[in-house]
Every structure is written in C-alpha cells, then in structure tokens.
N, C-alpha and C positions, 0 to 999 in steps of 0.2 A: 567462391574461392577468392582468399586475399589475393590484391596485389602481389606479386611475384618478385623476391629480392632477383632474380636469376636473369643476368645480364645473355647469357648463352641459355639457352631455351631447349636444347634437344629434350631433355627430361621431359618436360609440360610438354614437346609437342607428338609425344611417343605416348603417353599417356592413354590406357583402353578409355573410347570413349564414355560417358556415363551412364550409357544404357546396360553397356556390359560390366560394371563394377557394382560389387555386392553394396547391399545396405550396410551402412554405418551407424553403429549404437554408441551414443554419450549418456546412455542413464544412468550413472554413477556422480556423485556430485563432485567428484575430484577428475574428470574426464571432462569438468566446461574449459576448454581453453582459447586464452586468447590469440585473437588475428594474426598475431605477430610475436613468433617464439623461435628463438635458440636453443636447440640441446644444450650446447654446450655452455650458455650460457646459466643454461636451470642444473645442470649435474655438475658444475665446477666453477662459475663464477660465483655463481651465488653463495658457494661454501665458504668461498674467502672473502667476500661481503659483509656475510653474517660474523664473520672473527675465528672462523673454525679453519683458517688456513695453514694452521700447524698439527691438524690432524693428521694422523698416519695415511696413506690412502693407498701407495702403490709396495708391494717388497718384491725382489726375487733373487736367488742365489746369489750368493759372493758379497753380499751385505748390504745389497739396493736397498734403500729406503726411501721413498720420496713422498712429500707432505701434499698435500692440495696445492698449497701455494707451491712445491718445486713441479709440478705437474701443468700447471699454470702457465708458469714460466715456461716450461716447454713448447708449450702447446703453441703458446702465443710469437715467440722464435721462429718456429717452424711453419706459422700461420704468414710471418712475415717472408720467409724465403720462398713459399710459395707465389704470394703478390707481389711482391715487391724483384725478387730474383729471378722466378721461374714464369713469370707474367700470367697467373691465372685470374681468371674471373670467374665470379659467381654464375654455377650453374657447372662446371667444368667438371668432369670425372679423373679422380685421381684413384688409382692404382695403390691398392696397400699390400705389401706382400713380404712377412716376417713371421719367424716361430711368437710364439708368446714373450713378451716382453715389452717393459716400461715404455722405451721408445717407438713400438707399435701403436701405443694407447696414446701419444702424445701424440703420432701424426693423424690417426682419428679424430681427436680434438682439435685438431690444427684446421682441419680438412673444415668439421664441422663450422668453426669460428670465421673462417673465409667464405664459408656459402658457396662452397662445394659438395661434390657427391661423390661420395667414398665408397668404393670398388676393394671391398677387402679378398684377398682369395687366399687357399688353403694351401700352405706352404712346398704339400707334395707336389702339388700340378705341375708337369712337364711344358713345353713352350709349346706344343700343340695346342692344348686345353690353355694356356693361357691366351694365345693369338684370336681364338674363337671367343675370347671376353671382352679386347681389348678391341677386337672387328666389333663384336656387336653394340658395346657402348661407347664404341667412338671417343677412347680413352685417349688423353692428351698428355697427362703427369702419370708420372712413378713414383712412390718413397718406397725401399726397400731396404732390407737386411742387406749388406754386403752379404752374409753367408749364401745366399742366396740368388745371386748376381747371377749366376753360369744361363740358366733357364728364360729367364730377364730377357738377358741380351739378345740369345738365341729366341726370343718371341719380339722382341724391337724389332730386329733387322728384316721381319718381316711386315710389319705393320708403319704404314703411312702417317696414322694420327698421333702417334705417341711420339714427343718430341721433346720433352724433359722429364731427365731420367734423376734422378737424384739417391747415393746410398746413404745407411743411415748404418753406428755402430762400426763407422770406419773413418781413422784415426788421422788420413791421409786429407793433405789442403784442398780436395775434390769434394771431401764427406759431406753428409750434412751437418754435422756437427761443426766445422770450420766453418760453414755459410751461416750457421746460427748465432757463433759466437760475435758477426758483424751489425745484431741485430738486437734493439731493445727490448727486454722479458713485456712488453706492454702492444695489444693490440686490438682496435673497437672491434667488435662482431660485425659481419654484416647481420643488419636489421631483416632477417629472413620470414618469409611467410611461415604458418604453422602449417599450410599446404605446401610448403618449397619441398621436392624431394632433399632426403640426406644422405640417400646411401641406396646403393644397388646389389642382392643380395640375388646371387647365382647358383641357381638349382637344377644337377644333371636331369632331375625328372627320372621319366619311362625311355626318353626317347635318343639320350646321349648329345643330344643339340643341347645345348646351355639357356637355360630359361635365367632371365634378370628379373628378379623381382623389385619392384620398385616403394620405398618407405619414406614416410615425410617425418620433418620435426615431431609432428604431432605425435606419430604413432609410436615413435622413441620412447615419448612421455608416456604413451598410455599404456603402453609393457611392463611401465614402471610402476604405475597406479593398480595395477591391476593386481597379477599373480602372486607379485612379493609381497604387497602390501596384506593382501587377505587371506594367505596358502602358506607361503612362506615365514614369515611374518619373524624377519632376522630384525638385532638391534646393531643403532651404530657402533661398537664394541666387538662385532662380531669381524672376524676373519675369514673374506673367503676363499676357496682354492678348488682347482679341480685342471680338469684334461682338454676340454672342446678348445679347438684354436678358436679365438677371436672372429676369424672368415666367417665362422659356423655360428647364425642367429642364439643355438644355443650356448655359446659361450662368450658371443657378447654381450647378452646379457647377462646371465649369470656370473662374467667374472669380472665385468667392469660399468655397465651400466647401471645395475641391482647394488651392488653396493656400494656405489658413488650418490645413488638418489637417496640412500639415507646415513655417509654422513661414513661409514663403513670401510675399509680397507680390502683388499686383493693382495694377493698373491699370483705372481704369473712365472709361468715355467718355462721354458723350451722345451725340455723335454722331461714330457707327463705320463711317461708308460709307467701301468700298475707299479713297479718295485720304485719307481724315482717319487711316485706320488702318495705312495704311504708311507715311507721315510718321510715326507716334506711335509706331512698333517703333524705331525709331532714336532718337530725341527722348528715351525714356525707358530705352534700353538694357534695354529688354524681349526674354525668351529664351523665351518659351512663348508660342505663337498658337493660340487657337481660333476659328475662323470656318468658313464654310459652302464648296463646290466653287466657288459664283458668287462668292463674294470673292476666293478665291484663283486663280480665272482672270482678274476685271478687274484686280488687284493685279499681276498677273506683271511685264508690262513694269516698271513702278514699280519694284517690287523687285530687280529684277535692274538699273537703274539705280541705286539707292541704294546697293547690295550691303549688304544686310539680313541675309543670311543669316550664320552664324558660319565656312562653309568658306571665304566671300568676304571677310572680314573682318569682320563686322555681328557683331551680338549673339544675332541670334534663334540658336534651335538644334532648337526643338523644334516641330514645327507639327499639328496635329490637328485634320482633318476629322468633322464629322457632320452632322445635319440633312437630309442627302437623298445618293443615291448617289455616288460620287464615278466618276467617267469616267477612264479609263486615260489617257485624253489629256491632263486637267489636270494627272492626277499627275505626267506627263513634264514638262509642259510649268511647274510651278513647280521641279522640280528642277534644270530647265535654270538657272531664272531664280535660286534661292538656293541651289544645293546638295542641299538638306534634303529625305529621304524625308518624307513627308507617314504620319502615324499615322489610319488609315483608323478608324473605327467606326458602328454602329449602335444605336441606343440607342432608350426610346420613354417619352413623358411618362408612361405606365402603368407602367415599369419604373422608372421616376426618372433614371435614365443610363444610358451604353453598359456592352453586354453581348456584344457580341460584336467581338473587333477584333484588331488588329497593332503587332507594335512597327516601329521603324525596319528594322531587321534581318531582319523575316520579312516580312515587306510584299512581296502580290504586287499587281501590275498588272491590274486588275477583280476582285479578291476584298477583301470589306470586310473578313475575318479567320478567328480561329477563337474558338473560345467562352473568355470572360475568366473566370479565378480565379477562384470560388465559385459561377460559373453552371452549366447544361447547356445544352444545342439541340440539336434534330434537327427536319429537314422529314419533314411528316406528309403524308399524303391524304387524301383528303375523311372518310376514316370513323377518321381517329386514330390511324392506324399507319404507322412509322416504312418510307420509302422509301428504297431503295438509293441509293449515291452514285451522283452522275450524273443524280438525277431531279428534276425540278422539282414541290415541293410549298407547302406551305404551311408557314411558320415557327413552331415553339414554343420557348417557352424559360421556366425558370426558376431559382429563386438566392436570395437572402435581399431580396431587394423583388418584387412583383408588383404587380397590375393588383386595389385596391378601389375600384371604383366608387361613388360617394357616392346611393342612394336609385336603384341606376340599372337597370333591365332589361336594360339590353346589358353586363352583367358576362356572361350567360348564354355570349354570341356569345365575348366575351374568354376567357374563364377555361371552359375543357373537362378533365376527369380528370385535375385539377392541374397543367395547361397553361397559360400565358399564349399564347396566338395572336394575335403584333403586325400581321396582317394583311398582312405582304411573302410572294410569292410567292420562295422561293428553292431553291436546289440542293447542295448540298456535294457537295467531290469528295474523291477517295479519299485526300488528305491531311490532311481534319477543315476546306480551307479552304472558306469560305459564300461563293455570289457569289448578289449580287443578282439579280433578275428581272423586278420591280417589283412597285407595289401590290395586293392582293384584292381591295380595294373602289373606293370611287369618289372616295377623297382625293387630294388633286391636292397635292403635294410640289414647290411653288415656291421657288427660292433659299434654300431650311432653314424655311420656312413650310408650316406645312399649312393647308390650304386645304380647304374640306366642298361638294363642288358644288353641294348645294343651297340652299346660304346666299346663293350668288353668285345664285342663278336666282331665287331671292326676291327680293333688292334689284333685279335689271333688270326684274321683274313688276311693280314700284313705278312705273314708269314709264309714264306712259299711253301713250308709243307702242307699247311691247311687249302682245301677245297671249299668246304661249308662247314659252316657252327652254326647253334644253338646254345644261348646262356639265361640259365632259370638262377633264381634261389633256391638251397635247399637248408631243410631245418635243421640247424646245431646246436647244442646244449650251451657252448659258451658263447656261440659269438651272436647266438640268434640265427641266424640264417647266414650259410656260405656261398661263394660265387661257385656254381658248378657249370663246365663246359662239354659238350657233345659237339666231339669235332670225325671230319669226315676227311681222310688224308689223301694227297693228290697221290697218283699213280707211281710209284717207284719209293717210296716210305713206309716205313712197317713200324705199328704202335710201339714202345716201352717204355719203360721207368724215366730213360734217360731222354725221350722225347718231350715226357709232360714237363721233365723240369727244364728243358729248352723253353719250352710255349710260354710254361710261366714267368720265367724271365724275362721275356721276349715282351711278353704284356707288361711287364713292373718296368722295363724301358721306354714302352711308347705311351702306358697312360699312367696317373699316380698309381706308384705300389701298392694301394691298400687294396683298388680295385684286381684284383688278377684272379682266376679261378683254379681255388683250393681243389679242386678236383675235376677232375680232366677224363671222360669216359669217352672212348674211339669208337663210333660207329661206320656201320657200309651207309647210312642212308641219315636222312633227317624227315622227320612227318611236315608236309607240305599241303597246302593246299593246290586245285587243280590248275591256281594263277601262278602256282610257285612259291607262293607267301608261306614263311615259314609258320609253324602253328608251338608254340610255348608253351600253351596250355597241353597241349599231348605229353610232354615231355614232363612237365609237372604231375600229371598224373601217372603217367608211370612213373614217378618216383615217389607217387604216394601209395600208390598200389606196393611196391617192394617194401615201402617201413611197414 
C-alpha cells in the first residue's frame, strides 16, 4: 500500500484487516494503475488538460449548462472553502446531501480534489438514519442543498463530530456560493494514494444498522475501465440521464462518473419520477438511460407515445437496467414500446458497480448476464464450492473492487476465501449466463431500493398501537417486490383501513418514505422460535403457499 496522502487516518485505521478482504484482480491491461492517483484529477482535470474544456458535461432544468471547465471551476472553489474556510484536512469525511444536481457533482469533486472522503446519502433520509451515519463515520463537514436543511439540522444538534455545516443553492451571504465567490476558480489536488479511501458508500443491508462501505481512488477508476468500457460501450457524443440519486453507487456511476471518463455529458434532475423522466429524454435529446425495471415499466406507454426510442425516431439509444431483477416481461414490454434492448445488470454497493451483465446483442430474456471484463463469478454452496451449471447456489464474485467494510463484523459473512458473497441466490447455465433467483437474506429489493426488514419493524414498534411486527418482501409485478407488514395490535385497538393508513404514515415519518409497508396484515400472533426470535422465513412461506 502507497504512502497515504491522509493527514486524518480514521479511514486506513478502520480498514477490515487483510486476511478478511477478498482477492483483488488487475488482469486487464487498463487496471495497471499507478501509486499515486486522483479521481478527480483523471475524470476532470485531465479533460481540460487535453483542450476539451469546452465540452458539454453537466445540463439540467432551467437552462444549466456547464462545460468541463465551468465544473472545474466549481469544484476547485468549493475544494478551497473547504481547506481553506471550513479547515479540513486530508482524510476528513464530508457529508453530501442534495437531490440530483450540478452543485452536488461539484462538491464530489471538491471533496475528491482536497483528499477527503465523501459520505453521499439519499436525500429521503430523516435525521435518525442520518445521525446513525454521521456517528459511525465520525463525520465532521456538511455540504448540503438548502432544500434540504430541516433534517440536517435536526441530525447536527445531535451529533458531536459535525462541526461545519455549509448550504449550497442558497443565495444568502451564509451560502456556499458567497464563500465561493471569495475564492480563486484554481486549486492543486492533494497528491493522494491510489489506496487513499474517496468515499463511504452506506448500505442498510439485512439488518437496518448502516454498513459503510469503503472505496479508494483506485476503484473509482476501475468501474470506469471495466463495465462501460466493454458492456456499455457509450461514445463522447452521447447524452446521459436517468433516476438513481448520486448517494446510490448506481447512479454515480452511471450518471456522472461513466460519462465524465469518456469525455460525455449528463444530465441531472431533481426530480426523476417515470412522467418527469421521459419528458426530459426528448426535451434534452438524451441517448443513454439509467433507471430501475419499476421505471421503465410505468414509462412504457409514455415512451412509446413520444417515440423516444432512436429506432422510432427519438434520441435515446441505449437503456440500462439495475437495482433489482428485471422481469422478462418488462424487458418485452419496453422494447415493444421504444425499440431498444434493455442492457441487464447486477451490481452491489460492496462492489461499487455492475459486475455481471449483457450487452444489447447478447441479452437473453430472465438472465441478468455473464461476468463483465475484469471480474469472475461462480455460484457456490453452503460450504464454498463451486456448483454445477443448472444449480442454484449462492453468488460470489470478484475483480479489482470488493466489499471493505468500515469497523464492521459482518465483513466476515461478506468476504469468505477471497470471495465477495452479494447475498443473491443464483444459477448459471451451461453458456456462463447467471439468472437470478433472489435474495439470501432478509432485504427486501423494492423499485432499486434496498430495503433492511428490521429497520421497518422498528419504526412500526414506535407506534403505541403495535405490540409485535414482522416484515418480509412480497412479489409485485411492478415494483419487484413490496414491504409487507404482520403486525400484532396492543390490547384496546381494533384492525381497519383507517389504522394501516396511520402505521404507514407513521413509518414514512420516522424512516425514509420509500421504506414503509404497502401492505399491512393484523395478526393475534407472530411464528417464533422457542428463544422468542422472530422466524421470517415462516411468514414468507406462507405467503408463498397463498400465491
């Protein structure tokens, strides 16, 4: 491991030691990198370097458009009000927390340029789930959305480490845009290891406790060498757009990393629901979409009215699915609507992106792929030995990123004799392709959201009417799988209509909204075991016995 640019050390000294971190693969010839590497410096210095700083790179609503070089200039402002105003040092965790938008992607840059480590989170999170982020990585900086402030605050006022808070997109002599303007468009990187972590990338898991995954320069780069370059396979000319916020591994890559490394433009939304986001493929003559199966099923009609697609006339050209299984049925049924094979993949915030997938051309119908350039995979059994095709096992995989857990015990369960184990039960068949089967555990994979059951069963515990819960996934045609709840009411409460829509509410207050359970069945009892441990797996079977 290089020398370490990181003046603040928590990162490297939370680090699973090396026994428990999977094997790492550089056999690709574009995966030799050297000692000593900047993101930011290979995805946006370099562009404007080369003369290409009046390329298009950033749009979004209301006429944004900003070049390399205005992105640049951002980034490098905002790198300074950092060091220079908010006094960070290399190695420090900054807090990013904003819908989609230009001034998000700039304090990523900012972040990455100073030799910090960027703590992006998903804009729904309430200041519960944020305080539980900001405890475990002993976060010290904020850049925020003003819109977005209320939650902030109310998660500061409880936390010790965070002690600059900084808004951003507000117009007031506090913003950060007034501390920017005192500060010149020009700033060195630090000189960062290719082993310095860049960023901490938080995953409810199974268990509702927040896992940080941890990512270096390196592995930035190698997301970018990998998928895009041999799956994908966009040009600079192309346009991308889609729905995943930024927070979500898969839409920083896909909607600012991927096509910043070759040169490419984005589009970024705030808000990207189906109807805002297939208006905004046409509107912007946008040719790459990333979004989840549930967008591209409510989307279909729409788009096959607009004619979006390029064999209809439209712009788009290239569309890619991930975040949760895609259904053989959707995939017919958007090709009906634009043309366009849909580019399948799986990917897992442990891995940083997809890792196993299809291009247009080999794309079958319920197989998510075969294993992407620089990876492996094979399905294993319970004891770590590779099953014949045709069997359903447990998925491993690995490649030049894996799965380091920040200070965490359940690296053990992840990471087995240089394995990453993403917890999908799967099968491969005798042509190397993987079809899904679903999850190991007990995460509930709603519309490209994961989801922790027991996170849910705690906020409806919060509730004086509930006694005891239980919360499974159950299978839905559009969203993939829904939060479903089996709740047990305390003594003087009687079930109805008007109770579930309490509970739900009640949950979309205490944890992000997307999380709350669509459906809410009251029972006298919950299946237990004789310790008391609730049993989930009962409850899933009976709800597979009734379909």
């Amino acid at each position: 491991m290089s020398l370490s640019a990181h003046v603040d050390t928590f990162a490297r000294d939370r680090l699973p030691p090396p026994e428990l971190q999977p094997e790492f693969l550089f056999e690709l010839p574009e995966l030799q990198f050297p000692e000593r590497l900047n993101c930011a410096t290979e995805l946006l210095d370099r562009r404007v370097e080369r003369g290409e700083g009046e390329r298009l790179c950033i749009q979004a609503p209301g006429g944004v458009r900003w070049t390399y070089r205005d992105l640049q200039a951002h980034a490098n402002r905002i790198a300074r009000v950092l060091v220079e105003d908010m006094g960070l040092v290399p190695g420090n965790r900054v807090l990013l927390r904003s819908p989609n938008n230009p001034m998000l992607a700039a304090c990523w840059f900012a972040v990455m340029k100073a030799g910090g480590i960027a703590v992006a989170t998903m804009p729904l999170l309430r200041a519960k789930e944020l305080v539980h982020i900001i405890d475990k990585a002993e976060i010290s900086h904020a850049l925020a959305d003003r819109t977005l402030a209320d939650e902030l605050q109310a998660a500061a006022a409880q936390c010790k480490t965070l002690r600059e808070v900084r808004y951003f997109n507000d117009p007031s002599p506090e913003g950060l845009e007034a501390a920017m303007e005192r500060h010149p468009a020009a700033f060195d990187n630090v000189d960062t290891a290719a082993t310095d972590t860049c960023m901490l990338a938080f995953t409810s898991g199974t268990t509702g406790t927040p896992k940080a995954t941890m990512h270096f320069h390196r592995d930035v780069m190698a997301v970018c060498a990998c998928w895009p370059r041999h799956v994908l396979r966009a040009s600079p000319d192309d346009v991308f757009i889609g729905s995943p916020p930024l927070a979500f591994t898969f839409g920083l890559g896909g909607l600012l990393l991927f096509p910043m490394s070759i040169g490419a433009s984005t589009v970024l939304l705030e808000k990207a629901t189906p109807p805002n986001l297939v208006q905004a493929i046409p509107e912007f003559r946008a040719t790459v979409l990333f979004t989840a199966p549930t967008s591209y099923r409510a989307m279909a009609a729409q788009a096959a009215e607009l004619r979006i697609g390029a064999p209809h006339g439209g712009s788009l050209r290239k569309c890619v699915s991930a975040g949760e299984a895609l259904p053989a049925a959707t995939r017919q049924l958007w090709k009906q609507a634009t043309g366009i094979e849909m580019i399948d993949g799986i990917g897992s915030t442990e891995m940083l992106h997809i890792f196993i997938s299809a291009d247009e051309a080999h794309a079958r119908p319920g197989a998510t792929g075969t294993v992407v350039p620089g990876y492996r995979a094979c399905v294993m059994d319970e004891e770590g030995r590779p099953v014949p095709p045709g069997t359903v096992g447990r998925l491993a995989v690995k490649g030049p990123t894996g799965c380091r857990y920040l200070a965490d015990e359940r690296q053990r369960q992840y990471v087995k004799d240089g394995w990453n184990y993403t917890g999908d039960a799967y099968y491969m068949d005798e042509d190397g392709y993987f079809h899904y089967q679903s999850r190991t555990d007990d995460l509930i994979v709603s519309a490209g959201y994961n989801i922790g059951a027991p996170e849910v069963e705690d906020a409806l515990l919060q509730h004086p009417a509930v006694a005891e819960c239980g919360v499974i996934g159950v299978p839905d045609e559009e969203r993939g799988q829904i939060v479903k709840a089996f709740v047990v009411l305390r003594a003087g409460h009687e079930p109805s209509d008007a109770l579930v829509r309490e509970l739900q509410d009640f949950v979309k207050q205490t944890i992000a909204p997307y999380k709350y359970p669509r459906a809410i069945e009251f029972r006298a009892s919950l299946p237990r075991t004789e310790t008391g441990k609730l049993q989930r797996f009962r409850l899933r079977q009976e709800q597979q016995a009734r379909a």
